[in-house]
C-alpha positions in Angstrom: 2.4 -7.3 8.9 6.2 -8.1 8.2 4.7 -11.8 6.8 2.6 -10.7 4.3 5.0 -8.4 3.0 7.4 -11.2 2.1 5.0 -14.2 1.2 5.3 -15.1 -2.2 1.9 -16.4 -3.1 -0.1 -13.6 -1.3 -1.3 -16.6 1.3 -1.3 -14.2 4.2 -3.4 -11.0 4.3 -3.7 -8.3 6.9 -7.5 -7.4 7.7 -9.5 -4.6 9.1 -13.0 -5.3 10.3 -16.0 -2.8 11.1 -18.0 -4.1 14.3 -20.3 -5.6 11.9 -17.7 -8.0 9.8 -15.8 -9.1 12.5 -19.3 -9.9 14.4 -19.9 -11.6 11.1 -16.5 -13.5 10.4 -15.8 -17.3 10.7 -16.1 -19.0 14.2 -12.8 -18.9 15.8 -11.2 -16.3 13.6 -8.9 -14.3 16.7 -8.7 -10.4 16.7 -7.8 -7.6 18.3 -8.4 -4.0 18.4 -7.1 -1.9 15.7 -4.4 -0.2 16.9 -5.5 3.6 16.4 -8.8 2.9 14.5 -11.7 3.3 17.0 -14.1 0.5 16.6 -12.3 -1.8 14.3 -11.1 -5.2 14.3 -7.4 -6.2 13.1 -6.9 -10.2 11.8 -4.4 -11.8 10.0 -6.1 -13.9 7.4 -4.4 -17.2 6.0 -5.1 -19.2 3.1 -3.5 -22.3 4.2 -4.9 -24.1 0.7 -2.6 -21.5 -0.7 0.6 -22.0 1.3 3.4 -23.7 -0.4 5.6 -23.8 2.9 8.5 -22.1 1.8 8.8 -20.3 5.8 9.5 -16.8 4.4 6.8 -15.8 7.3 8.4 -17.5 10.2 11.4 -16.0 9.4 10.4 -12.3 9.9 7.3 -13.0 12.7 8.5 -11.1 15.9 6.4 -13.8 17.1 8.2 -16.4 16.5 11.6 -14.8 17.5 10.2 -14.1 20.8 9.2 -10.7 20.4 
């Protein structure tokens, strides 16, 4: 959740889901299990419209440093 801690514009948002929403989310949006939440969905929503590209994300994604 580091990334949507530090972008500026609010772009990316952490979501959790009940069976229900993520049955009922866009096709294609990828999620996982929340991690101790039974029975819901964790997804890191993006509102690429939004973005500016300033990289403030890439810069703390454990992702992206290989983590």
């Amino acid at each position: 959740n580091f990334c949507s801690y530090v972008c500026p514009h609010a772009v990316i948002r952490p979501v959790i889901m009940n069976a229900e929403e993520a049955e009922n989310a866009p096709e294609g949006m990828k999620s996982k299990p929340a991690t101790g939440l039974p029975g819901y969905q964790f997804a890191m929503t993006v509102s690429t419209l939004d973005c500016t590209g300033c990289g403030s994300c890439a810069s703390v994604c454990p992702g992206m440093k290989g983590n």
